[in-house]
Backbone as ProteinMPNN parsed JSONL, in Angstrom:
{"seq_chain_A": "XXXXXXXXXXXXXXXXXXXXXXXXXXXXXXXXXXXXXXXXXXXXXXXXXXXXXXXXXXXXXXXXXXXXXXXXXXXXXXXXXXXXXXXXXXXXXXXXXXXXXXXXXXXXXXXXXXXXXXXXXXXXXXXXXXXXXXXXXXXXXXXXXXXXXXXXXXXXXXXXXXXXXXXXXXXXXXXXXXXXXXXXXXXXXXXXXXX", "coords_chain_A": {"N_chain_A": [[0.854, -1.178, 0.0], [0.257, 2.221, -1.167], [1.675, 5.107, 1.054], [0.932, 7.75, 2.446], [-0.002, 10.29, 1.09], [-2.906, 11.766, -1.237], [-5.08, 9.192, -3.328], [-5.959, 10.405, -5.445], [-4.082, 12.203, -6.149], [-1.15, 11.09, -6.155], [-2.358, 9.276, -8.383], [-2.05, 11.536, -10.465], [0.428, 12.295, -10.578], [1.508, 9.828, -11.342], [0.459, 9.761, -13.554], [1.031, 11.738, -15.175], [3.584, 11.847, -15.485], [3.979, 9.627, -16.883], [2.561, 10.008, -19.338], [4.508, 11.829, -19.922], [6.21, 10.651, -20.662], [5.701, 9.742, -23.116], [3.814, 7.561, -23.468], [1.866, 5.548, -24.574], [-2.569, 6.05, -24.315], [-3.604, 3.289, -23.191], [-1.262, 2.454, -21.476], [-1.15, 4.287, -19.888], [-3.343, 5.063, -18.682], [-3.758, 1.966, -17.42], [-1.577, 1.946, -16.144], [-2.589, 4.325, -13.6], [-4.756, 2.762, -12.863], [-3.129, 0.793, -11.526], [-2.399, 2.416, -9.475], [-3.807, 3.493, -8.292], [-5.219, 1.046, -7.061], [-3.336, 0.429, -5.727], [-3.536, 2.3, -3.574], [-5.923, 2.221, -2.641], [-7.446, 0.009, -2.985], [-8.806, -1.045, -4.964], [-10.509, -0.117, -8.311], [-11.623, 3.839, -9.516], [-14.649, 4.081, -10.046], [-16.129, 6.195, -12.248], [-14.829, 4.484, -14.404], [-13.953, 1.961, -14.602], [-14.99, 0.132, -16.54], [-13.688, 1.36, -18.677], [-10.864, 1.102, -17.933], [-10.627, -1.812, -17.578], [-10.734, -2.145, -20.439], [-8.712, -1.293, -21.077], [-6.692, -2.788, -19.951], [-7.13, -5.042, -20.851], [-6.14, -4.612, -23.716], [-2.902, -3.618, -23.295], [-2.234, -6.37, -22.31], [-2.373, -9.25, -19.541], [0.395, -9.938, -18.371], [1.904, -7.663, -18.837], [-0.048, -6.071, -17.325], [0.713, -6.73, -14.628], [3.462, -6.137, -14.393], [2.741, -3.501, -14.298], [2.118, -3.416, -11.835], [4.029, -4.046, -10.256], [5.759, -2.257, -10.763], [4.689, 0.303, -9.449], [4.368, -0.298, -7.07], [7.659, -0.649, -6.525], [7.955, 1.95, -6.605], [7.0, 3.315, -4.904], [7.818, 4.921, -2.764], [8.756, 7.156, -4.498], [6.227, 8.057, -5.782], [4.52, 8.585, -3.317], [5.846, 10.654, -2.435], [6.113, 13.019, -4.346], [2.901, 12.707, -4.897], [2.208, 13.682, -2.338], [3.669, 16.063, -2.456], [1.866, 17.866, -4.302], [-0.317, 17.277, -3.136], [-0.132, 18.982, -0.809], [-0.068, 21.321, -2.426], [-2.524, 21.684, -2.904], [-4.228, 21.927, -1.283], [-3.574, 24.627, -0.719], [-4.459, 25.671, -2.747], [-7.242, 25.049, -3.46], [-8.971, 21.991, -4.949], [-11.252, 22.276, -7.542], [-13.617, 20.981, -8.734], [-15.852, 19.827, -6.504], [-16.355, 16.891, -3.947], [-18.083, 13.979, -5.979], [-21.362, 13.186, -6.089], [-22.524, 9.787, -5.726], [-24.981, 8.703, -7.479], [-24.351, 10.452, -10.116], [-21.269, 9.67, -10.126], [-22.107, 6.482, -11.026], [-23.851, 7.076, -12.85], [-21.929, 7.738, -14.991], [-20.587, 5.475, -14.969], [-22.238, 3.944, -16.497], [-22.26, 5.138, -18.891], [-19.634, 5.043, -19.866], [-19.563, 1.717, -20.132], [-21.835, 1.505, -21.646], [-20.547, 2.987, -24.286], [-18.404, 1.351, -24.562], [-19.126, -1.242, -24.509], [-20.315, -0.569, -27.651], [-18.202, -0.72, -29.317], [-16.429, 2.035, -29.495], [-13.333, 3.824, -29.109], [-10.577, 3.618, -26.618], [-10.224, 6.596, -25.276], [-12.427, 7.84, -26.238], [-14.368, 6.521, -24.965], [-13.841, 6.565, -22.385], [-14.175, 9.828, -21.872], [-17.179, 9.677, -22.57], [-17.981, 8.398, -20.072], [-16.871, 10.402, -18.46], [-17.84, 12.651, -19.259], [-20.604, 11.879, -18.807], [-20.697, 12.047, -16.135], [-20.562, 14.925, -15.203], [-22.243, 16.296, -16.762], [-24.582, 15.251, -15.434], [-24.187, 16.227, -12.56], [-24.285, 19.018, -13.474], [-26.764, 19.058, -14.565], [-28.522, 17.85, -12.173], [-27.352, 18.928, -9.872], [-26.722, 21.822, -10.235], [-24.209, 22.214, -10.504], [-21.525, 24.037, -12.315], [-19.395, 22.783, -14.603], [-16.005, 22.636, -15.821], [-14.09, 21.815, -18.957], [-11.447, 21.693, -18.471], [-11.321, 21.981, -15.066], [-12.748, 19.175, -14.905], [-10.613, 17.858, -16.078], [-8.355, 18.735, -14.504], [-9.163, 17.38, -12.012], [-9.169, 14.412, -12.662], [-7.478, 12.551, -13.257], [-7.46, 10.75, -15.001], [-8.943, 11.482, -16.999], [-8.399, 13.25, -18.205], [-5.943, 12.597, -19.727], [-7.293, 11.181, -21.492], [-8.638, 13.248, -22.642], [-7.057, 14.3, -24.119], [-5.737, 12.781, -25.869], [-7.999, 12.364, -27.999], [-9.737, 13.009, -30.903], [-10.406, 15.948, -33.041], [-13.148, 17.046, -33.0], [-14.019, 15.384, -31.182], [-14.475, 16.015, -28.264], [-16.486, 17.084, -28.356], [-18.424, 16.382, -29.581], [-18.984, 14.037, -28.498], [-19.923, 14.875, -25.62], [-22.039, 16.204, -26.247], [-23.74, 13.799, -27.394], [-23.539, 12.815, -24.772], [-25.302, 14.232, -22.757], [-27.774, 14.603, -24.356], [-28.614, 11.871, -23.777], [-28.645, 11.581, -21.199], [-30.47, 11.259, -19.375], [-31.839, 8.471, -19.644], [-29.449, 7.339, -18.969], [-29.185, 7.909, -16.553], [-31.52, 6.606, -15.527], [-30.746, 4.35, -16.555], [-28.244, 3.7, -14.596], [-29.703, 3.764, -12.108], [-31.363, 1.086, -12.476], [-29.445, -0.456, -12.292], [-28.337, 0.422, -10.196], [-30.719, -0.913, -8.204], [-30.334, -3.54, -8.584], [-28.133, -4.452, -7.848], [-28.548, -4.079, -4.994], [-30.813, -5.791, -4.453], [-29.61, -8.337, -4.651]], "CA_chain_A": [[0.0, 0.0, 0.0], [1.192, 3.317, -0.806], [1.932, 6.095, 1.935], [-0.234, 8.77, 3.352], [-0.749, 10.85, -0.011], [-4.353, 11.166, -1.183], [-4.767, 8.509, -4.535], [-6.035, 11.154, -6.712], [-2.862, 12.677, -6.488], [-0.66, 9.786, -6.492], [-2.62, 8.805, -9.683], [-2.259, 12.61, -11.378], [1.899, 12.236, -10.62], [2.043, 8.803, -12.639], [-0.008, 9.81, -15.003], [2.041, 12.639, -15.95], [5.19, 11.233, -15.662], [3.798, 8.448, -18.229], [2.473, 10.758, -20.527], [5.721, 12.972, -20.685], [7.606, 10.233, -21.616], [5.314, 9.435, -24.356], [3.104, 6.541, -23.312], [-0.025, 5.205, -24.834], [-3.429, 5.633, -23.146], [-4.108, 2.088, -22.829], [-0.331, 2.583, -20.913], [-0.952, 5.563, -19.016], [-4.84, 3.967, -17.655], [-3.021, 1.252, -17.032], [-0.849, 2.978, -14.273], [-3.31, 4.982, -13.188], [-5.265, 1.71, -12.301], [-2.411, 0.034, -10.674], [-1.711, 3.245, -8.237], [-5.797, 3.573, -7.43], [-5.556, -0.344, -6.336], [-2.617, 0.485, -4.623], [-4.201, 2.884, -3.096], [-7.398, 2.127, -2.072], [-7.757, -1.302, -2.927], [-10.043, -0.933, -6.494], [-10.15, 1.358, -9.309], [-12.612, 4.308, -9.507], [-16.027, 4.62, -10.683], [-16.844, 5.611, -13.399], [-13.732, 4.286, -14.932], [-13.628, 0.638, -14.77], [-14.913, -0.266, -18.282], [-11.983, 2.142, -19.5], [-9.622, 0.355, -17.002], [-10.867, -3.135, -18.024], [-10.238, -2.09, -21.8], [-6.808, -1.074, -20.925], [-5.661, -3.837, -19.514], [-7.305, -6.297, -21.634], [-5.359, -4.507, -24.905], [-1.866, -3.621, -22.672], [-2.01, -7.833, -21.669], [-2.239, -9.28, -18.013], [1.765, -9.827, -18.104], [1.706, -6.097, -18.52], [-0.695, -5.197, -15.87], [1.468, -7.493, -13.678], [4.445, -5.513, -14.448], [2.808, -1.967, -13.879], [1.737, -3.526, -9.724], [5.417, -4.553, -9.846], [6.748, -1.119, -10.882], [4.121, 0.763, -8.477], [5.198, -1.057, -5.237], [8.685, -0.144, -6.868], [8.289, 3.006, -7.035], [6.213, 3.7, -3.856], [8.093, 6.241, -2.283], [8.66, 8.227, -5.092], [4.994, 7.874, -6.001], [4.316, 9.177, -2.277], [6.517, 12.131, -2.196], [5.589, 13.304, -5.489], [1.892, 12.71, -4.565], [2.091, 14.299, -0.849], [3.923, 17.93, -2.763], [1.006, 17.741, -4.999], [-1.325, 17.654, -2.079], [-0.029, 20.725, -0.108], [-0.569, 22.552, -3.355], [-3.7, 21.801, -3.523], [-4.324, 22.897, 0.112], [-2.905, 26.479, -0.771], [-5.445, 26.101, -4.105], [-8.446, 23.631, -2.968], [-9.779, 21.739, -6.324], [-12.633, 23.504, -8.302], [-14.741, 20.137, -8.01], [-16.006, 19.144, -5.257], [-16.764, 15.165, -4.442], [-18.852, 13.531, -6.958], [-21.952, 12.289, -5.846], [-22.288, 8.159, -6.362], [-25.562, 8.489, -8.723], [-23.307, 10.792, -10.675], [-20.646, 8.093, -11.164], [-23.029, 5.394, -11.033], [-24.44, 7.232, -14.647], [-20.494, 7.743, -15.67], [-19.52, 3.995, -15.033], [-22.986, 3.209, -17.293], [-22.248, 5.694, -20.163], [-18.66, 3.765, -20.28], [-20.006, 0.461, -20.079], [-21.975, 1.691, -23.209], [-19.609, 3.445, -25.283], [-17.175, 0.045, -24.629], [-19.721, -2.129, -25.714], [-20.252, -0.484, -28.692], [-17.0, -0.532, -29.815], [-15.767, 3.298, -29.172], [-12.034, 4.072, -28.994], [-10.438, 3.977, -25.247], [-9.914, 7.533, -25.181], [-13.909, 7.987, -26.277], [-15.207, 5.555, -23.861], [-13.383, 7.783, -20.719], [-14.706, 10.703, -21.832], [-18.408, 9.537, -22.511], [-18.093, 8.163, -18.356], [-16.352, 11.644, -17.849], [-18.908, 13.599, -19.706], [-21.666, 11.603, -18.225], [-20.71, 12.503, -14.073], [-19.82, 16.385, -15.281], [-23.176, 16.887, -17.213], [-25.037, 14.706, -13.714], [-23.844, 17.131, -11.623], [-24.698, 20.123, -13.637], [-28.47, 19.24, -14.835], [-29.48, 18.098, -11.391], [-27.26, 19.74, -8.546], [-26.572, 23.4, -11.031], [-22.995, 23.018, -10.532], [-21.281, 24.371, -13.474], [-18.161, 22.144, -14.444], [-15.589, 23.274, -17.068], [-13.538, 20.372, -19.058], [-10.023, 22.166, -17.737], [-12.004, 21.415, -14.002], [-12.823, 18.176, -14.933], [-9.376, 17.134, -16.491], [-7.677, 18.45, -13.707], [-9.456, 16.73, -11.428], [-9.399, 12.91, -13.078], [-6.023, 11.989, -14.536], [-7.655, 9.434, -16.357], [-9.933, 11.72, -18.424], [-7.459, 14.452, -18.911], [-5.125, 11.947, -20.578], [-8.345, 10.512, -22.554], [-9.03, 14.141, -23.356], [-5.617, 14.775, -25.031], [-6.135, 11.742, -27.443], [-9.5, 12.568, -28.881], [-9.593, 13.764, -32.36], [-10.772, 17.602, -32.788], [-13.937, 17.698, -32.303], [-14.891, 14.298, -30.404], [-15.171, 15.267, -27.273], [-17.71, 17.954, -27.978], [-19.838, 15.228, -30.132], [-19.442, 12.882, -27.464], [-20.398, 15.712, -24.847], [-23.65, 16.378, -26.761], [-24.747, 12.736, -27.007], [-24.214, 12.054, -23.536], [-26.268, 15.729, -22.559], [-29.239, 14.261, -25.064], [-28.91, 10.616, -23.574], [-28.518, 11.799, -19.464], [-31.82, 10.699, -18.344], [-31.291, 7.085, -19.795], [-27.859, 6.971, -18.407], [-29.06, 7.953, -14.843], [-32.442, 5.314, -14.931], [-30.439, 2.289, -16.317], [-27.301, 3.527, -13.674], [-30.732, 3.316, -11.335], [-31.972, -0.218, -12.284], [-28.391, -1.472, -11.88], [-28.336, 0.043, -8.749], [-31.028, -1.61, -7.312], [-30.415, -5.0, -9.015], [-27.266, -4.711, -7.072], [-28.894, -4.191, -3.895], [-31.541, -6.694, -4.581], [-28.407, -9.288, -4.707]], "C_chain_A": [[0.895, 1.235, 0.0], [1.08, 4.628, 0.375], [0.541, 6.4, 2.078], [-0.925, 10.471, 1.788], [-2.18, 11.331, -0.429], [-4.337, 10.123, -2.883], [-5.093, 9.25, -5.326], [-4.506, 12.171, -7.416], [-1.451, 12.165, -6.593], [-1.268, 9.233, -8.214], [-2.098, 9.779, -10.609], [-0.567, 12.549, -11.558], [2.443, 10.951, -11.249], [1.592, 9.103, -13.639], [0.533, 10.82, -16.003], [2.758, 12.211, -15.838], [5.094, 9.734, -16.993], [3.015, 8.743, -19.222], [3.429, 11.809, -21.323], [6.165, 12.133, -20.777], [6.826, 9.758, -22.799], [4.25, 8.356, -24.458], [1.641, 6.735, -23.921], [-1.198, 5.62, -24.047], [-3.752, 4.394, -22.606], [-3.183, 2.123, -21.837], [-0.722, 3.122, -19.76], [-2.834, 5.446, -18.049], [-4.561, 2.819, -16.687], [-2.419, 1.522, -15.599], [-1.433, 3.427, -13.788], [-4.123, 3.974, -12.336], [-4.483, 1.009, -11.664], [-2.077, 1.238, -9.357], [-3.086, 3.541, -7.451], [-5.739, 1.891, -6.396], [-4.761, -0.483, -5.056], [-2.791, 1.447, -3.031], [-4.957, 2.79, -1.765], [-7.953, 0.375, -1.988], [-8.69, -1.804, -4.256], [-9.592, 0.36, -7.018], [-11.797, 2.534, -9.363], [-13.261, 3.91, -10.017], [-15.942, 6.047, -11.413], [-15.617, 4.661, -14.714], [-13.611, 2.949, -15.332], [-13.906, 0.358, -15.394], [-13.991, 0.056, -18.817], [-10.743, 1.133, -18.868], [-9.226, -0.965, -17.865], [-10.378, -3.36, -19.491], [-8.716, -1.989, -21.969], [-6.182, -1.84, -20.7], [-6.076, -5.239, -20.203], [-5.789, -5.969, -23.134], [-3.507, -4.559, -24.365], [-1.167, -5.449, -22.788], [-1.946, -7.902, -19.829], [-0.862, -9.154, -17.4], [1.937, -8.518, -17.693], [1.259, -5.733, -17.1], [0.25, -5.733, -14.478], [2.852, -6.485, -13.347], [4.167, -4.177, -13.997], [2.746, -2.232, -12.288], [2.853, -3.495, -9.371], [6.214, -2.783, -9.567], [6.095, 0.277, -9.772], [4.327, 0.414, -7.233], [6.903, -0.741, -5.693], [9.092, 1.173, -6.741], [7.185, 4.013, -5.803], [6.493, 4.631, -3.01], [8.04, 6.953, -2.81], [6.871, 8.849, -5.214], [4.417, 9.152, -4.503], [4.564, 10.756, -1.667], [5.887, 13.093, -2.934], [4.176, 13.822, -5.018], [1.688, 13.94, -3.402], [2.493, 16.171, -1.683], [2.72, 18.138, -3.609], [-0.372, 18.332, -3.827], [-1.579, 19.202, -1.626], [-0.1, 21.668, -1.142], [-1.964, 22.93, -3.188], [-4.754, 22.293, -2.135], [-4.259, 24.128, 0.018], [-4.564, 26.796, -1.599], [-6.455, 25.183, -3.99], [-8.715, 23.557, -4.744], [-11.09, 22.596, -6.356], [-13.637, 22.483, -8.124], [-14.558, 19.364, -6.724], [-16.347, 17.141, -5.003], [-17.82, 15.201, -5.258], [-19.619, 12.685, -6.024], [-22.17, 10.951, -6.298], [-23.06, 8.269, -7.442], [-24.91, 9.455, -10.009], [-22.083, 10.131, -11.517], [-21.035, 7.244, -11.531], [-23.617, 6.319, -13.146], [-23.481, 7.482, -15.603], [-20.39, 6.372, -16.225], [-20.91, 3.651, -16.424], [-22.528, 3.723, -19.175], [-20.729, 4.771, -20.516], [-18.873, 2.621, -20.531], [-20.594, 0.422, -21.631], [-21.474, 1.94, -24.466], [-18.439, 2.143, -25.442], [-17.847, -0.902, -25.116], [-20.229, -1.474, -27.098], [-19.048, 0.244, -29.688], [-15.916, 0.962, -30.122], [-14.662, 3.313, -29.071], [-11.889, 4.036, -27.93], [-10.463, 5.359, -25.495], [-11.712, 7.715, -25.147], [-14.768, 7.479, -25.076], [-15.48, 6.307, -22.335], [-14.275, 8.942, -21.07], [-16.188, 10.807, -21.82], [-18.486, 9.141, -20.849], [-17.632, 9.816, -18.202], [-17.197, 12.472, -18.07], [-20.3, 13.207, -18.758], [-21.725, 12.113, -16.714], [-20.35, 14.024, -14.705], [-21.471, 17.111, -15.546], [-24.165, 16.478, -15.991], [-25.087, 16.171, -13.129], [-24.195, 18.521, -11.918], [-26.146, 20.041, -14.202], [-29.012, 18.966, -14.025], [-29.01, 18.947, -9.743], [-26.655, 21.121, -9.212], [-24.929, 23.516, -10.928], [-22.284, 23.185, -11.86], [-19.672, 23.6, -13.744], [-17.473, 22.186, -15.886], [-14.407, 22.332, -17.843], [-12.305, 20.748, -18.291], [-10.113, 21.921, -15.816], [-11.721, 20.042, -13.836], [-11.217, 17.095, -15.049], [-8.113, 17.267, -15.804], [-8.029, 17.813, -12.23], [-9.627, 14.883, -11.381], [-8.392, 12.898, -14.018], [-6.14, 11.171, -15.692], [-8.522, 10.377, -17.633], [-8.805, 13.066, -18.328], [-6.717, 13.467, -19.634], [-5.519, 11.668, -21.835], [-8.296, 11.661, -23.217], [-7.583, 14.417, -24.668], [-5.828, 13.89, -26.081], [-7.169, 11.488, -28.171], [-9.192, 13.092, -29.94], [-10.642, 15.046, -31.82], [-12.047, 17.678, -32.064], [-15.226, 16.269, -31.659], [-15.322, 14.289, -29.558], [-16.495, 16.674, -27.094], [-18.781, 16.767, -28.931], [-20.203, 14.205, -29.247], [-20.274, 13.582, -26.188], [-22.211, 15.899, -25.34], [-24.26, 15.213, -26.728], [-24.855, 12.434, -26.058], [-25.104, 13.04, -22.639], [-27.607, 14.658, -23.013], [-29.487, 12.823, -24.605], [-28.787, 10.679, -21.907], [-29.621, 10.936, -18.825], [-31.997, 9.23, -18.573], [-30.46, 6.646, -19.228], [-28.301, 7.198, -16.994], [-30.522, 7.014, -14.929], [-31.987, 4.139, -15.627], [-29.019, 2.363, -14.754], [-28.285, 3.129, -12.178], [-31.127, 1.919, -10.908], [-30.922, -1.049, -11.974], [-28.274, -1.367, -10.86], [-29.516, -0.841, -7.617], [-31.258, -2.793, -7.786], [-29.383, -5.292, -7.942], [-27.611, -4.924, -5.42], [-29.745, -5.209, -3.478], [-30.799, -8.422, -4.566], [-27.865, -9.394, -3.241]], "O_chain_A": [[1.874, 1.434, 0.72], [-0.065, 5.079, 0.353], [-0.511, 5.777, 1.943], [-1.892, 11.232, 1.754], [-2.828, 11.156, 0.602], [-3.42, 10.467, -3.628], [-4.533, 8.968, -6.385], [-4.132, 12.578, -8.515], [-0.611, 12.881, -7.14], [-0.47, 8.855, -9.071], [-1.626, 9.289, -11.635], [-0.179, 12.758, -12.707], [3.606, 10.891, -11.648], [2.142, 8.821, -14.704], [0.507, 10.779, -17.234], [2.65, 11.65, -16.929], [5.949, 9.161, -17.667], [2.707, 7.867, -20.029], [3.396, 12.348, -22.429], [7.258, 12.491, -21.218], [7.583, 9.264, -23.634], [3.752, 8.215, -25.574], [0.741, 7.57, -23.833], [-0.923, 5.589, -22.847], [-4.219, 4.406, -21.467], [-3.779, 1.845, -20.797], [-0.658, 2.514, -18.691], [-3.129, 5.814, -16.912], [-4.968, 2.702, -15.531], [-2.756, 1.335, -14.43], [-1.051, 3.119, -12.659], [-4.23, 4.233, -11.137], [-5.144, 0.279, -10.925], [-1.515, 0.84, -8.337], [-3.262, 3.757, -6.252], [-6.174, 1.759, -5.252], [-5.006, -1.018, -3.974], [-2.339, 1.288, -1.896], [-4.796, 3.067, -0.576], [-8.638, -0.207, -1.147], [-9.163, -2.936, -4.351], [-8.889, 1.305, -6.661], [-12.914, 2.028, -9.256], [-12.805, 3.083, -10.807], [-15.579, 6.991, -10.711], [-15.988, 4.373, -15.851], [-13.147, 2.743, -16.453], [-12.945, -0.342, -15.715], [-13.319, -0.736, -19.477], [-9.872, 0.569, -19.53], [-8.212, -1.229, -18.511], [-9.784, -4.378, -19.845], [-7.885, -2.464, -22.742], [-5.024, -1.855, -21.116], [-5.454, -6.296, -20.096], [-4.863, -6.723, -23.431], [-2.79, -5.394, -24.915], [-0.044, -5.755, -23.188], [-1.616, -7.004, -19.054], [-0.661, -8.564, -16.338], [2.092, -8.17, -16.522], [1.871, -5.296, -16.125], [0.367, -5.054, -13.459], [3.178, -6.162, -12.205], [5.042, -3.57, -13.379], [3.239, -1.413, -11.512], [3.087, -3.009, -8.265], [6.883, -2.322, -8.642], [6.875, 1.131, -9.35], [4.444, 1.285, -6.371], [7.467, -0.543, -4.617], [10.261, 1.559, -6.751], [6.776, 5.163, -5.967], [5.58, 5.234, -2.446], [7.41, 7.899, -2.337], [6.476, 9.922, -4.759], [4.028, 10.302, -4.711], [3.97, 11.562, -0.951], [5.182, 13.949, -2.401], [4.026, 15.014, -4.748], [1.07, 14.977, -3.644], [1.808, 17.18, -1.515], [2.605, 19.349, -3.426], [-1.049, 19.359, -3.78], [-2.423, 20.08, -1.806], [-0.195, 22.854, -0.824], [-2.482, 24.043, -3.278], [-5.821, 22.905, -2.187], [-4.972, 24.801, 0.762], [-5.443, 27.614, -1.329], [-6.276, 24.286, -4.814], [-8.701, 24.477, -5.563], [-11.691, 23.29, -5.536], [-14.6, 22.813, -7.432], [-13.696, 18.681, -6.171], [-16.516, 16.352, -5.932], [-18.506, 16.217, -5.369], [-19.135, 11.793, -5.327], [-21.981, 10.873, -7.512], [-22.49, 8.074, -8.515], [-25.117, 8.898, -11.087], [-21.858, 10.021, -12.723], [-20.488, 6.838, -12.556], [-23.585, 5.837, -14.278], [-23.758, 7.512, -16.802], [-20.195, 6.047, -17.396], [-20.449, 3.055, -17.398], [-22.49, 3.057, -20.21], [-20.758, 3.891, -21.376], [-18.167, 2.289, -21.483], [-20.176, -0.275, -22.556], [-21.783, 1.362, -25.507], [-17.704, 2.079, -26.428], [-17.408, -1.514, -26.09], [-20.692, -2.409, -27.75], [-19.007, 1.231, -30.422], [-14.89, 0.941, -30.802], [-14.534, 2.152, -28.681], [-12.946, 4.391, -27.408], [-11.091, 5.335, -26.553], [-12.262, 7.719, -24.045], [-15.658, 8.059, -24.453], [-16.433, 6.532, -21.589], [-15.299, 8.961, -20.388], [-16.684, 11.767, -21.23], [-19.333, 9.861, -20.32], [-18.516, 10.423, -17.596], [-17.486, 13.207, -17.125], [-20.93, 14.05, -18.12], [-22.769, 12.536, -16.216], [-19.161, 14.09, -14.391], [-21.921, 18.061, -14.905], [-24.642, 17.476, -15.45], [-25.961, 17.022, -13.3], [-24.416, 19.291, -10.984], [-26.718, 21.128, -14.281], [-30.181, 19.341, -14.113], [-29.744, 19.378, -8.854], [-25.871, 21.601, -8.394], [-24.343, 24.57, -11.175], [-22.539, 22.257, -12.628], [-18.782, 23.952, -12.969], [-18.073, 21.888, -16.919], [-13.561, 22.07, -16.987], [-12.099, 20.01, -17.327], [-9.05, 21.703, -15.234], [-10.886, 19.575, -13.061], [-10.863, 16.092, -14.429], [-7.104, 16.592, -16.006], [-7.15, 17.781, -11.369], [-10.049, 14.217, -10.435], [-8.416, 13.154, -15.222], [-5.501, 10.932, -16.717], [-8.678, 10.057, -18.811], [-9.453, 13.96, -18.872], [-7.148, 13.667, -20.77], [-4.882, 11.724, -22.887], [-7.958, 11.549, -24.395], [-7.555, 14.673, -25.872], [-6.104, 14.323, -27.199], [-7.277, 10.512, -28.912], [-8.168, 13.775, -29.909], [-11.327, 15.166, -30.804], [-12.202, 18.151, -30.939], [-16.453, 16.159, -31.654], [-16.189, 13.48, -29.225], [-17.13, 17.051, -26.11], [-19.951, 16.575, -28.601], [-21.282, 13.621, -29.153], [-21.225, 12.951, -25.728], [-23.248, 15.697, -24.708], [-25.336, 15.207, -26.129], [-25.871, 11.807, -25.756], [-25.66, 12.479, -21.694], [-28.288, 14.05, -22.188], [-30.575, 12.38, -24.975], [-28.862, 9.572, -21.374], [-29.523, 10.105, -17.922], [-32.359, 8.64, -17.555], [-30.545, 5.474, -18.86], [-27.653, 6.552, -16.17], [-30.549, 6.513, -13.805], [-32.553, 3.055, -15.485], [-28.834, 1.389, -14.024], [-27.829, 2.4, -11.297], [-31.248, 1.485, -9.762], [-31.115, -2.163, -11.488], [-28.107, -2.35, -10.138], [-29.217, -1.281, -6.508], [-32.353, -3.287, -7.517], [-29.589, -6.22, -7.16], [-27.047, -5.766, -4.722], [-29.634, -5.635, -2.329], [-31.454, -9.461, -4.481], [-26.889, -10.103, -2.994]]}, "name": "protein", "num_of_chains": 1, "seq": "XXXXXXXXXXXXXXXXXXXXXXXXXXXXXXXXXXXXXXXXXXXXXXXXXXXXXXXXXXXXXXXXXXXXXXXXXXXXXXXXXXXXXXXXXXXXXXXXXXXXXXXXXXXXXXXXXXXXXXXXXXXXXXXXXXXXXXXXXXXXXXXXXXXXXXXXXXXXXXXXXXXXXXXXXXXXXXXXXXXXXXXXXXXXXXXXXXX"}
C-alpha cells in the first residue's frame, strides 16, 4: 500500500510522468489503475470499463508488471503525490466530491460506449462527460472540461487523445442521452442491492 498521499494525487503524478515520456493511453490507464488499487484497494467509478479495456489490450503480463513497478516506485509515487497535495491545500480543487448516482451514470455511459465498440480515449470521456453533465443538470454546478481534467487523470489523458472535435460530439450525445444513463445507472443500482 502506498503512503499517506491522497490517490487522486498519487494517480495525477504517474499519469504525468507516463504521458511525458510518451506513453499510450491504454499505458498511461493502465498505471493509473495500478496506483488507485494500490491505493485504495479498487479502481474508480466511473472508470472501470476504460480500465478493463486497458488492460485487456496492454495484456495481463503487462498489468502485472505496472503492480510490480508501483510497489517499486512507492516512495517516489508518495513524495511526489504528498507535494502535490499541499498545493492543492494552498489552491483547494474547483470540483467538489462527486456524488455516487453521478458516477453510477459515468460507469454506465462507459459500459456503453465500450460495448459499442468506441475508442479507449472515447469511452473515458463519454463516463467523464456523463458525471460532469449529472452534476450540472441536477445539482446546477457548473463544471468546465479544464475542471474536470484536472481533477481525473484518467480523463485528462483521454481528453488529449481525442480527435478535434470528439469530445464535444461525445459531450452532446451524452447531454441528449442523461436521463437514460441515470435510470439504467438506477436499475443497476437496485439489481445490485436486490443481490
Amino acid at each position: 500500500m502506498i503512503g499517506s498521499c491522497s490517490p487522486e494525487a498519487a494517480v495525477a503524478v504517474v499519469c504525468a510522468r507516463a504521458g511525458g515520456q510518451g506513453g499510450a493511453l491504454p499505458w498511461i490507464v493502465a498505471y493509473a489503475a495500478g496506483v488507485y488499487r494500490a491505493k485504495t484497494g479498487s479502481v474508480p467509478a466511473p472508470h472501470a470499463a476504460a480500465i478493463a479495456a486497458a488492460e485487456d489490450e496492454i495484456g495481463w503480463e503487462n498489468v502485472d508488471s505496472v503492480a510490480a513497478w508501483v510497489d517499486d516506485n512507492r516512495e517516489w509515487i508518495d513524495a511526489a503525490g504528498a507535494t502535490l497535495d499541499a498545493t492543492r491545500e494552498i489552491a483547494p480543487p474547483l470540483l467538489q466530491e462527486v456524488p455516487p448516482a453521478a458516477l453510477a451514470a459515468g460507469e454506465v455511459a462507459e459500459l456503453l460506449a465500450a460495448a459499442a465498440g468506441d475508442s479507449l480515449a472515447e469511452t473515458v470521456w463519454a463516463g467523464t462527460c456523463a458525471v460532469a453533465q449529472w452534476q450540472m443538470r441536477y445539482l446546477g454546478v457548473e463544471v468546465h472540461v479544464r475542471h474536470v481534467c484536472g481533477a481525473d487523470p484518467i480523463a485528462g489523458a483521454a481528453y488529449r487523445w481525442l480527435a478535434d472535435d470528439a469530445g464535444l460530439r461525445i459531450a452532446s450525445e451524452v447531454r441528449r442521452s442523461l436521463a437514460q444513463l441515470d435510470e439504467l445507472a438506477g436499475e443497476i443500482a437496485r439489481k445490485r442491492d436486490a443481490a
